[in-house]
VOGU-3710 file (C-alpha; in Angstrom, 3 decimals, decimal comma):
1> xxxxxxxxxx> 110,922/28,040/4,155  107,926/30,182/4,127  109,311/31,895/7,299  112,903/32,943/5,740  110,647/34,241/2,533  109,092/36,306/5,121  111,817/37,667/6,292  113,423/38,696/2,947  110,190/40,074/2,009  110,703/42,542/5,445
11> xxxxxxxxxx> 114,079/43,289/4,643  113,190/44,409/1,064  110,413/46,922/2,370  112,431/48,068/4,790  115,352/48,692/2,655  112,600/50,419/0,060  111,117/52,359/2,609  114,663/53,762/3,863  115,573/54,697/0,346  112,102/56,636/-0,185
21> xxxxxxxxxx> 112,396/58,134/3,351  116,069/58,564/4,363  115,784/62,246/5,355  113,738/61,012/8,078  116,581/59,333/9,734  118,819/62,308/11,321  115,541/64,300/12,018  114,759/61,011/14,223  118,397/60,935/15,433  118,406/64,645/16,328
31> xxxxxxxxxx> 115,275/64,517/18,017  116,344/61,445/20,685  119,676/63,815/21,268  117,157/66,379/21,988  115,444/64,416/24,398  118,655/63,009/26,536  120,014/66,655/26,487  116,665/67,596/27,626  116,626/65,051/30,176  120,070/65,666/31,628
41> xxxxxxxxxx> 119,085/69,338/31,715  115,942/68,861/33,712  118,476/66,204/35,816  121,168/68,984/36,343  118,828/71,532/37,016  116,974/69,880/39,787  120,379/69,050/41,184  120,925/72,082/41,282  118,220/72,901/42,919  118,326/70,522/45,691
51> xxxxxxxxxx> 121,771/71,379/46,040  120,766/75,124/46,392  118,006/74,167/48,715  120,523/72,379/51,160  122,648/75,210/51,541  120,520/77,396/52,533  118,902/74,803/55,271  122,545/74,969/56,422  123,217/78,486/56,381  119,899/78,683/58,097
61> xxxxxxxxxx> 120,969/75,850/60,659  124,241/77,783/61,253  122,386/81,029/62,074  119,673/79,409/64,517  122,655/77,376/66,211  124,629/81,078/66,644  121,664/82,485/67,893  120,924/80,357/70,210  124,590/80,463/71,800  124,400/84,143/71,971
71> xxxxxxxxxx> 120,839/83,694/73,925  122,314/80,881/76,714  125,090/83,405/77,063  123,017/86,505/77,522  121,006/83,960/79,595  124,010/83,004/81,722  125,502/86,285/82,204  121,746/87,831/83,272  122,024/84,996/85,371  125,008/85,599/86,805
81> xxxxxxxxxx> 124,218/89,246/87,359  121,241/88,436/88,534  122,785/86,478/91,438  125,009/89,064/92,711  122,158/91,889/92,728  120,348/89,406/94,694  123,343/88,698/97,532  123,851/91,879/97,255  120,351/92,713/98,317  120,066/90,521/101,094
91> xxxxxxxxxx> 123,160/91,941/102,670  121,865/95,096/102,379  119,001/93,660/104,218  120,674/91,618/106,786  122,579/94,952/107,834  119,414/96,801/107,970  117,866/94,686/109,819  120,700/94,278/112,401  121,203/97,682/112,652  117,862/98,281/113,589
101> xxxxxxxxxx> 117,877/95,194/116,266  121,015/97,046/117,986  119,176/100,608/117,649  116,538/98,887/119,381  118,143/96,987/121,340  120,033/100,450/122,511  116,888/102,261/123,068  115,425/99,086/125,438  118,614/99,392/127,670  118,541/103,044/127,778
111> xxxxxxxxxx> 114,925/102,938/128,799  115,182/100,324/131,407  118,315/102,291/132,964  116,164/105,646/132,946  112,901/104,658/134,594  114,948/102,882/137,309  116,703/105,500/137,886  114,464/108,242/137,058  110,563/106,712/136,560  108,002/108,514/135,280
121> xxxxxxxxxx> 104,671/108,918/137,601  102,184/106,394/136,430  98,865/104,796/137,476  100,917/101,853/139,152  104,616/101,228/139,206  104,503/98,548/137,261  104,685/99,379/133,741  104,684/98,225/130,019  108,009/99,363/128,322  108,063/98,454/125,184
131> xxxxxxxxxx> 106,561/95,496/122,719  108,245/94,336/119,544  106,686/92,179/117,011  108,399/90,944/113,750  107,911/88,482/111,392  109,561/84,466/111,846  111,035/82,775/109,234  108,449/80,918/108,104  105,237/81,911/106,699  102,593/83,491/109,582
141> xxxxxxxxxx> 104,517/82,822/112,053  105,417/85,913/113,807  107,727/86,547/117,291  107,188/89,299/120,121  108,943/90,790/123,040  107,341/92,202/125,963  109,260/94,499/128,624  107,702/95,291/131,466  110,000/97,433/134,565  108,998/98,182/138,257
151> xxxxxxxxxx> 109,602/101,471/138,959  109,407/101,276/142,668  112,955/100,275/143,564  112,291/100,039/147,085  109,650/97,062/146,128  110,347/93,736/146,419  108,624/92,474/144,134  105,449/92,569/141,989  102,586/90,205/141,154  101,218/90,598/137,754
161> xxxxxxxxxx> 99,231/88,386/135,512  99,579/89,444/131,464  97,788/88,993/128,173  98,218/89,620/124,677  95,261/89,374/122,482  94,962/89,264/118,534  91,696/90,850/117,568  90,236/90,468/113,873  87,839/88,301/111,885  87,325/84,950/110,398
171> xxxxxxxxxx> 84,197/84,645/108,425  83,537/88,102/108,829  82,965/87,475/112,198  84,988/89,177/114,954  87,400/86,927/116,610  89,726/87,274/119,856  93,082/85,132/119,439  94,865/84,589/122,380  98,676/85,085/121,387  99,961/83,403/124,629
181> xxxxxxxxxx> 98,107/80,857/124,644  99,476/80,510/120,781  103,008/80,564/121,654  102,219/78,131/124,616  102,158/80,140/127,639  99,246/78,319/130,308  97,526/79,687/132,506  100,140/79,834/134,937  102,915/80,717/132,886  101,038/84,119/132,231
191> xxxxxxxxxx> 101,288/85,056/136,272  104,449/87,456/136,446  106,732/88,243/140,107  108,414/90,762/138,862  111,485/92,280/140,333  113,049/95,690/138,868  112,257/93,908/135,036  110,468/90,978/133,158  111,369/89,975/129,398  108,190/88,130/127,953
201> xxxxxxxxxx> 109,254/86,768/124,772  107,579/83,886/122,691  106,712/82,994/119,133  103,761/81,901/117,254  101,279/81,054/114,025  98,427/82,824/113,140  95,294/80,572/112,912  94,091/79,797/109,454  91,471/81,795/107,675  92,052/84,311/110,418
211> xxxxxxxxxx> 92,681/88,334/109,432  94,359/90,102/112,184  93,282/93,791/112,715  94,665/94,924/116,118  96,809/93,830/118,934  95,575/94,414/122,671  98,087/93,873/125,911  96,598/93,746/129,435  98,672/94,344/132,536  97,030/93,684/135,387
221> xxxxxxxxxx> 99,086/94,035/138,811  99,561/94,571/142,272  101,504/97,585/141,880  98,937/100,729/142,743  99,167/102,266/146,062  98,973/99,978/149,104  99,207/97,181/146,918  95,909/97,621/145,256  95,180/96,109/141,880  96,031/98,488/138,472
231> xxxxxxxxxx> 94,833/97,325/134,802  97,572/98,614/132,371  96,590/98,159/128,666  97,777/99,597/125,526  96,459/98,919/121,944  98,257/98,895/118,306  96,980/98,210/114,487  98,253/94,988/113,347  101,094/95,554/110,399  102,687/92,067/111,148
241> xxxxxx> 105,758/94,524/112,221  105,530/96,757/115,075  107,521/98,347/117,471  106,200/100,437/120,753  108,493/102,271/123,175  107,555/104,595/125,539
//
């Protein structure tokens, strides 16, 4: 009982206190629209924002992704053009060099043909030709070629005993290689009969930690007059590449 007079006794102020203060109710109305429109607003705008925000990730997206195609094709056509300057460079190479192994190759026949036709007066008659050295196909290693012609036609033959020697340094100290020896000529192997010609030909390393400076060759024969002993020897800088004819 006392709680239902309670409740009349609410409902009478209220009613009382909406009579005195009804004005009050649209200003309260109005103001929650207010606040939902505001709401929404703020809603739409960051939306909108976002939404702004993600297009230009993917517009920026797009462009790196174009970019990038455009670099792996510049990348692939340098590529590509890179490759054929390079073939085209080592056949440009290739020919060189084989045009130089037939010029010398030319000049070697001509000058064996000449001095055993026609040799030139020497200290013996047993002499060095010409030398070649050029680089192998590996790193430090190197290959030479010796020619060495007896000009006395009506000889037999010729005893001769030849060495090729690498001087230089290692540890700043002078050092004698012996290039033979290197390309695995023994003792024995380096004792020559020689009849009209004699090709010497070998390859070989270069010893680590050793800097070449000159190349010494030593020609020692039988081939002076009445047999007697002559010591041939002729000396070049060291370039790795060399070429002596005489």
């Amino acid at each position: 009982m006392l709680s239902l007079l309670m409740k009349l006794r609410f409902n009478q102020v209220a009613v009382l206190w909406l009579r005195q203060h009804w004005w009050l109710v649209p200003a309260i109305l109005l103001a929650l629209l207010l606040g939902w429109g505001l709401g929404n607003w703020h809603l739409l705008q960051t939306q909108a924002q976002q939404s702004l925000a993600l297009q230009q990730q993917s517009l920026q997206l797009q462009q790196i992704d174009t970019a990038r195609a455009d670099a792996l094709r510049q990348r692939d056509f340098l590529s590509t053009e890179l490759a054929v300057e390079k073939n085209t460079n080592l056949l440009l190479q290739q020919d060189i060099k084989d045009q130089q192994q037939k010029l010398f190759d030319l000049k070697k026949e001509l000058a064996v043909y000449q001095k055993i036709v026609a040799p030139v007066p020497e200290s013996g008659t047993l002499v060095i030709d010409s030398f070649r050295l050029q680089q192998g196909s590996a790193v430090g290693r190197y290959q030479f070629s010796l020619l060495l012609i007896e000009q006395n036609k009506q000889k037999k033959q010729s005893r001769a005993q030849i060495e090729i020697k690498l001087k230089g340094k290692r540890k700043k100290k002078s050092v004698e290689v012996d290039v033979l020896k290197l390309a695995g000529f023994n003792t024995k192997a380096k004792r020559l009969l020689i009849k009209n010609f004699r090709a010497v030909e070998g390859d070989f390393v270069l010893p680590a930690g050793f800097t070449a400076e000159k190349l010494e060759i030593r020609l020692s024969s039988n081939s002076g007059q009445g047999g007697s002993t002559v010591l041939l020897k002729k000396e070049l800088a060291w370039d790795g590449q060399s070429e002596i004819l005489d």
